[in-house]
C-alpha positions as CSV (number, residue, x, y, z in Angstrom):
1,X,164.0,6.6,65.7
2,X,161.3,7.0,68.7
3,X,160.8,10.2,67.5
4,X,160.0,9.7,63.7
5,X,157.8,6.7,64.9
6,X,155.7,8.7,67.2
7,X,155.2,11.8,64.4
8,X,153.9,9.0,62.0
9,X,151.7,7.4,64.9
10,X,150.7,10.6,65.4
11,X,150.0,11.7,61.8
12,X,147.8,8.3,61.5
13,X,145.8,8.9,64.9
14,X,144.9,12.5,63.3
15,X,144.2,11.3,60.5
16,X,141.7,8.6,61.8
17,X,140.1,11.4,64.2
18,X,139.1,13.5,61.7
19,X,137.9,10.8,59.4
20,X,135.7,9.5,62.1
21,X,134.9,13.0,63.0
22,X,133.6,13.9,59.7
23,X,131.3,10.6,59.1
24,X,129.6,11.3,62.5
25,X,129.0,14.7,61.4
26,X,127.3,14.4,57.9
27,X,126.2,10.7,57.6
28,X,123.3,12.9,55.4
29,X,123.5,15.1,52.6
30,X,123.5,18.5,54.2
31,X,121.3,21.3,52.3
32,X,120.3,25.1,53.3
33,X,121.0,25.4,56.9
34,X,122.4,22.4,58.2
35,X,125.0,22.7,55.8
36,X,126.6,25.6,57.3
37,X,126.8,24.0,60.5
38,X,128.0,20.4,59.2
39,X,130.1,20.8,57.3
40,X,133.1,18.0,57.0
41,X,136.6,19.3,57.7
42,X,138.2,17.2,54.9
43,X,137.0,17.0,51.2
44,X,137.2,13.3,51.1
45,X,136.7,12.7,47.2
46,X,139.3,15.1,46.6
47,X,142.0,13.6,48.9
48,X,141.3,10.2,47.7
49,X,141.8,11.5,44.2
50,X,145.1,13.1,45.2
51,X,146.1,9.5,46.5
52,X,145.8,7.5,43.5
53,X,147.5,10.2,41.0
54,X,150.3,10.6,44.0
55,X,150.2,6.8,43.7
56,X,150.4,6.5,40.0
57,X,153.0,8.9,39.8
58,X,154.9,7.2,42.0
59,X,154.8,3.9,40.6
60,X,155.2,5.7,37.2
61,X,159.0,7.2,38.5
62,X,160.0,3.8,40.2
63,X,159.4,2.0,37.1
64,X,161.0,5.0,35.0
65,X,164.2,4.6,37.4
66,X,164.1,1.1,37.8
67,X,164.8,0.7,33.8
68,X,168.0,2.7,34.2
């Protein structure tokens, strides 16, 4: 059980790193130059995109399961 909770703990404190590392990094709009040294690691509109359809889906099965 340690060991499941400390790969989620884990997966969170990366996850929060590289958010915070990517809002210090481009708080502008990089253009010519700049942007092929700041870039962010993670396309953020992407993954957030990603999240809701995972999330609808999701809710979509439950409630497709939970008529059965």
């Amino acid at each position: 059980m340690q060991t499941f909770l400390g790969m989620i703990l884990g997966a969170l404190l990366l996850i929060v790193g590289v958010y915070l590392y990517d809002s210090i990094q481009t708080s502008e709009v990089a253009n010519g130059q700049v942007a092929l040294t700041n870039r962010t690691i993670v396309n953020w509109d992407v993954a957030a995109a990603d999240w809701r359809a995972l999330k609808v889906r999701a809710h979509d099965d439950w409630v497709r399961i939970s008529e059965k």
